[in-house]
N, C-alpha and C positions, 0 to 999 in steps of 0.2 A: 614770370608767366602767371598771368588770371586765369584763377580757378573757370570754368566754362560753366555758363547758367545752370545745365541740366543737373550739377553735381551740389549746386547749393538746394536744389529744390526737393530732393528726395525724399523728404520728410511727409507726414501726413499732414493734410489742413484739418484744420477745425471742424468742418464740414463734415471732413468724412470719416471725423472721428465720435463727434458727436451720434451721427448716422448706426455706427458701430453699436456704439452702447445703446442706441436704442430696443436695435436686433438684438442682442443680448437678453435687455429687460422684457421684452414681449415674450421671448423664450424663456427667460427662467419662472415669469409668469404662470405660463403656459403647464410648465414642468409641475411648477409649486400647486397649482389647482386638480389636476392629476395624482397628484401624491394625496391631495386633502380628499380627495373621490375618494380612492382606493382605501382610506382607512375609514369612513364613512360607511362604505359598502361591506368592509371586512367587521363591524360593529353591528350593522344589520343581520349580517349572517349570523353572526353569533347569537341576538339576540332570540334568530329563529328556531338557531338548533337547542337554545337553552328551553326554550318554549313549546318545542316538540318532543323533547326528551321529558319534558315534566307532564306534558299530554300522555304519554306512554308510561308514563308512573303511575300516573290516574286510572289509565284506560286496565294498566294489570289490577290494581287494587278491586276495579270493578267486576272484571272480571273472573278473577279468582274465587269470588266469594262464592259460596255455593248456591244460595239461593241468588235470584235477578227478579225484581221487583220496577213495576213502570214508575215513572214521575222522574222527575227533575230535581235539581239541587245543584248546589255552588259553593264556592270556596274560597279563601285568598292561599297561597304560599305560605311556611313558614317566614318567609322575608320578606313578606308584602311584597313583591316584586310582581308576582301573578296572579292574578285572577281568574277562575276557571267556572265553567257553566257545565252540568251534563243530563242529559236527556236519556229515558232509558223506555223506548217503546216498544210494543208485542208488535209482531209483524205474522199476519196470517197468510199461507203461502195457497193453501188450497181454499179456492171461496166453493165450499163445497155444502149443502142442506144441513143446516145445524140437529134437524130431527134426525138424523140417523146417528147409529152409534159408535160411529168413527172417529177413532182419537191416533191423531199425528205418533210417531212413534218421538218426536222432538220438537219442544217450543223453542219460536224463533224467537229474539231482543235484537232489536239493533241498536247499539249505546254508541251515540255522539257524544265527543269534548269538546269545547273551545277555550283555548283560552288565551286572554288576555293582556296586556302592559302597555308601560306608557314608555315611548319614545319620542324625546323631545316635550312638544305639546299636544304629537299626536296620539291617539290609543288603536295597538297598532293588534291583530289574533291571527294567529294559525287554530285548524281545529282536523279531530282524528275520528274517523267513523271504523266500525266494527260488527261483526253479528258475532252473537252465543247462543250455541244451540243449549239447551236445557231436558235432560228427561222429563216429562212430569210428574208430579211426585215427588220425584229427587228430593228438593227443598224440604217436603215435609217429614222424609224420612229422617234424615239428617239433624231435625228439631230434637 
């Protein structure tokens, strides 16, 4: 008895084996560029929260101190990794006739940070705004 055609042919062709592996390669493609995003993005983050966590180190330090004074000033990291800017202006909340003898019971600062780093070749900042109210005087008492 001969075997009957349909039972020698059951095998894959070329064709559609070839075909196979391509779907495959596009897919694991596909896969592998997705994984490379995701740790991309998860390095990103980190490098935001490293940099907002170190803006809130800044921002206590400034704030704590007891006197607040305006002007500006900057800084690197102990690791050179960041770079920091901070701005420290009066903000007058009542525009009220400076000839009378009305004094705020509290001065207003509003202290800005920004700061800094390089990611990749780009230079990349988060930055942290704040108010301190101040009694006046305070500062000088305190000298």
């Amino acid at each position: 008895m001969k075997p009957s055609r349909s039972s020698r042919n059951s095998g894959f062709t070329l064709i559609e084996v070839m075909v196979a592996l391509a779907i495959l390669g596009v897919g694991l493609t596909g896969i592998i560029e997705l994984f490379s995003g995701g740790l991309r993005l998860a390095r990103a983050s980190m490098d935001y929260t490293e940099a907002v966590n170190y803006a809130r180190v800044k921002m206590e330090e400034i704030t704590l101190k007891p006197t607040v004074e305006e002007g500006t000033g900057e800084g690197e990291s102990d690791d050179k990794v960041f770079r920091w800017q901070v701005a420290v202006k009066k903000i007058d909340l009542l525009s009220i006739d400076k000839s009378m003898d009305y004094k705020p019971p509290v001065e207003l600062y509003q202290v800005k940070i920004d700061v800094f780093w390089k990611s990749g070749n780009k230079e990349k900042s988060t930055g942290l705004e704040s108010l301190k109210a101040v009694k006046p005087g305070e500062g000088e008492k305190k000298r």
